[in-house]
C-alpha positions as YAML, in Angstrom:
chain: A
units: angstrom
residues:
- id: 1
  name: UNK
  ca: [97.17, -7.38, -116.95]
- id: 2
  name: UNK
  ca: [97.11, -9.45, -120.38]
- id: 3
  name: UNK
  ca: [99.00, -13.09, -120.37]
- id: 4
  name: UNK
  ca: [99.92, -14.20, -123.38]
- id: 5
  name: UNK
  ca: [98.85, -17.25, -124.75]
- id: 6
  name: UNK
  ca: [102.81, -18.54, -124.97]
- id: 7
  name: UNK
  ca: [103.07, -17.27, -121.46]
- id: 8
  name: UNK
  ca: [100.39, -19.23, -120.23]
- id: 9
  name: UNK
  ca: [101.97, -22.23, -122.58]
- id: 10
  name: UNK
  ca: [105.01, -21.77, -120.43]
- id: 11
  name: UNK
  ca: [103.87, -21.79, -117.48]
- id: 12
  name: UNK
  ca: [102.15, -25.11, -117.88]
- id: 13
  name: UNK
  ca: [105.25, -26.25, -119.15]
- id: 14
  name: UNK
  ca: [107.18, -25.58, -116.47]
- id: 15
  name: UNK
  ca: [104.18, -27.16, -114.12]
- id: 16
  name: UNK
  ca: [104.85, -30.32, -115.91]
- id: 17
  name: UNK
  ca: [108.61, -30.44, -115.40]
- id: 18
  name: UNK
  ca: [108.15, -30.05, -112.08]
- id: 19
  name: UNK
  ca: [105.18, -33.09, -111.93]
- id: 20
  name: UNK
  ca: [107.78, -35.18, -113.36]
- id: 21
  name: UNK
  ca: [110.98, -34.47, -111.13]
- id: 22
  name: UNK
  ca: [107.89, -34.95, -108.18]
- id: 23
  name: UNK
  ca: [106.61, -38.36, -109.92]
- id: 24
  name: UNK
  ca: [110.57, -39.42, -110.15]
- id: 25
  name: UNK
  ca: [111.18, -38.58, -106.64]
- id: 26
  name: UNK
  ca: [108.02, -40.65, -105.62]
- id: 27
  name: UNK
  ca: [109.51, -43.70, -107.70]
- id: 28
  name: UNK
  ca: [112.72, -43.25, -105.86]
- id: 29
  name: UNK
  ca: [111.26, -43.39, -102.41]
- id: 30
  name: UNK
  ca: [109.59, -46.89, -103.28]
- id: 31
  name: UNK
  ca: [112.49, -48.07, -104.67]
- id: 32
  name: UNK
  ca: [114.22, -47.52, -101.80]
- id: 33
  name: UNK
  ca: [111.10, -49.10, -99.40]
- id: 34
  name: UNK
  ca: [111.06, -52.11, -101.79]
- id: 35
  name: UNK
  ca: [115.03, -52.49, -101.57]
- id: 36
  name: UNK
  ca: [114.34, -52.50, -97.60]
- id: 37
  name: UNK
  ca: [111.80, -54.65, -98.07]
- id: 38
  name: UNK
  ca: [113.73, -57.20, -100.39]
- id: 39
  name: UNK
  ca: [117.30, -57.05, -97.38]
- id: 40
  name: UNK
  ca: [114.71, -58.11, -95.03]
- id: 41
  name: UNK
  ca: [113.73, -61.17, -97.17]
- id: 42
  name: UNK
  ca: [109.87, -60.75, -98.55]
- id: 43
  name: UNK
  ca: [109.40, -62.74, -101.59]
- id: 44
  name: UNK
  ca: [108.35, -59.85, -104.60]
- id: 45
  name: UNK
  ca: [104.78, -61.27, -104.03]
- id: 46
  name: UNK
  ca: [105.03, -60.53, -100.55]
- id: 47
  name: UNK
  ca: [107.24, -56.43, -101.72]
- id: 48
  name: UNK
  ca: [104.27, -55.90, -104.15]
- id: 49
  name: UNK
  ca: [101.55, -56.64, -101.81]
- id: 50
  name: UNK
  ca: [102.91, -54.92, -98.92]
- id: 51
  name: UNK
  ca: [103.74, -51.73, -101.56]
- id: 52
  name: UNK
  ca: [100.05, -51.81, -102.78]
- id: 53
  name: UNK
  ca: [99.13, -51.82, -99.25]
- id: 54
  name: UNK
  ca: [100.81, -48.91, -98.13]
- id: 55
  name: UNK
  ca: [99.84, -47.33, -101.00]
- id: 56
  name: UNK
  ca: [95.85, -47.50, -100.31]
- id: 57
  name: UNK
  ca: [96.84, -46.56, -96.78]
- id: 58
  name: UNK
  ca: [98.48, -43.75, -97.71]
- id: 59
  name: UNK
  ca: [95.33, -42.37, -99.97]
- id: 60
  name: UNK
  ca: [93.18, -43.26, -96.91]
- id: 61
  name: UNK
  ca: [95.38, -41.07, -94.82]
- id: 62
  name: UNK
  ca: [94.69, -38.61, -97.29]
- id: 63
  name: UNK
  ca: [91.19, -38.65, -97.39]
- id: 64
  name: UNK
  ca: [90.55, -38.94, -93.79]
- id: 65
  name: UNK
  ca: [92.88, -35.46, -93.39]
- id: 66
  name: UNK
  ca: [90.58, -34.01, -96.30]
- id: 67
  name: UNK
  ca: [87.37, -34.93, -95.00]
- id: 68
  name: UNK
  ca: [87.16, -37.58, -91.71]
- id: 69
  name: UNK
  ca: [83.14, -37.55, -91.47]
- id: 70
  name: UNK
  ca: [82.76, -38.48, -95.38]
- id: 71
  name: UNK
  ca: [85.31, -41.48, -94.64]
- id: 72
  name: UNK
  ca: [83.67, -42.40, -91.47]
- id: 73
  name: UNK
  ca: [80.47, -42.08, -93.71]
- id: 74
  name: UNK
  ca: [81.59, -44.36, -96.84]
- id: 75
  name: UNK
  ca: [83.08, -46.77, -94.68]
- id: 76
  name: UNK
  ca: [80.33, -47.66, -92.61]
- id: 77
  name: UNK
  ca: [78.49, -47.84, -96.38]
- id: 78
  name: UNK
  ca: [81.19, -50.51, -97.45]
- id: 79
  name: UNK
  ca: [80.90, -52.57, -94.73]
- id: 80
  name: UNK
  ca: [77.46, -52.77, -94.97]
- id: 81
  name: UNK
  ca: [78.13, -53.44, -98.80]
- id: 82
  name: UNK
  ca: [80.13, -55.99, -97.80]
- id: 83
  name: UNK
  ca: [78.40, -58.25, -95.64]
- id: 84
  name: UNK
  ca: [75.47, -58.16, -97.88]
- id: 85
  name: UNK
  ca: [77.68, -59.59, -100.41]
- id: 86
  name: UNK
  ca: [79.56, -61.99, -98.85]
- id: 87
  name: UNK
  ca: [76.54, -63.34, -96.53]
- id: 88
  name: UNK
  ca: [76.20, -66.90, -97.33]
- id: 89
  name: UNK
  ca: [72.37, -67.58, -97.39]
- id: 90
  name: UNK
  ca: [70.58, -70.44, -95.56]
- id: 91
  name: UNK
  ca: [70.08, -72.38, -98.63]
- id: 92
  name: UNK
  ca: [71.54, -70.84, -102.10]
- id: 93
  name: UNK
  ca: [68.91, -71.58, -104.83]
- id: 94
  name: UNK
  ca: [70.58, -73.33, -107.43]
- id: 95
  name: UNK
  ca: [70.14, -74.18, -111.17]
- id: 96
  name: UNK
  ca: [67.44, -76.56, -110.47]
- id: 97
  name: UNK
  ca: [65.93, -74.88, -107.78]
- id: 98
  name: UNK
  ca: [65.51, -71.80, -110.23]
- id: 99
  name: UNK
  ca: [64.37, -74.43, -113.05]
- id: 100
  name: UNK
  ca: [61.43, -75.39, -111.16]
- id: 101
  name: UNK
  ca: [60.06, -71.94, -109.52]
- id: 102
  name: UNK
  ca: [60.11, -71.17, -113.15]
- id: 103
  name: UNK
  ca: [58.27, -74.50, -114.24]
- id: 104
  name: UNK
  ca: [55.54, -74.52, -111.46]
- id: 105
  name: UNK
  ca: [53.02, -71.11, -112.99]
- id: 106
  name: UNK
  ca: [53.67, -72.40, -116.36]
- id: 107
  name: UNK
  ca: [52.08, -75.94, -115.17]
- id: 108
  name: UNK
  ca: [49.31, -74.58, -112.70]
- id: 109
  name: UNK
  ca: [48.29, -72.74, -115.86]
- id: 110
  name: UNK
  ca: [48.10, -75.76, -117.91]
- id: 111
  name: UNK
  ca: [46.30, -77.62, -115.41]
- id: 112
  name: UNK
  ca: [43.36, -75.21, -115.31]
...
């Protein structure tokens, strides 16, 4: 069986129309959570971060239905990511500090 190249051009076609009655439908629903959101009083700082929120939950939900032992993987990886990066160390080196670690080969070479 041959498709035609307008076929296939129609098909796609349609595929989109149907993404975008699906993407409208999707900016309904949180229009609708936001308007809840907004009769129960949150400020639209408060809306937009709970809406981001749920969002990211939602794509977590996702993933972990996908795939549970790659989540369970990556976010043991982030964590550990994490508190490597936001460790505070004993004593930070600062400008100075760096200054003279830098300083002190140059002048041991110059002294011999």
């Amino acid at each position: 069986m041959t498709v035609s190249r307008r076929q296939v051009a129609d098909a796609i076609d349609e595929c989109d129309e149907k993404l975008a009655d699906i993407q409208e439908e999707k900016k309904a629903i949180y229009q609708n959570y936001r308007a809840g959101l907004a009769a129960r009083g949150f400020s639209k700082k408060a809306m937009a971060a709970e809406v981001e929120t749920l969002k990211i939950a939602i794509r977590q939900r996702r993933a972990i239905e996908a795939d549970p032992e790659k989540v369970k993987e990556r976010r043991g990886l982030f964590d550990e990511i994490l508190a490597e990066i936001t460790a505070v160390p004993s004593r930070a080196r600062t400008r100075a500090d760096a200054r003279e670690a830098d300083a002190a080969p140059a002048e041991a070479a110059a002294k011999h």
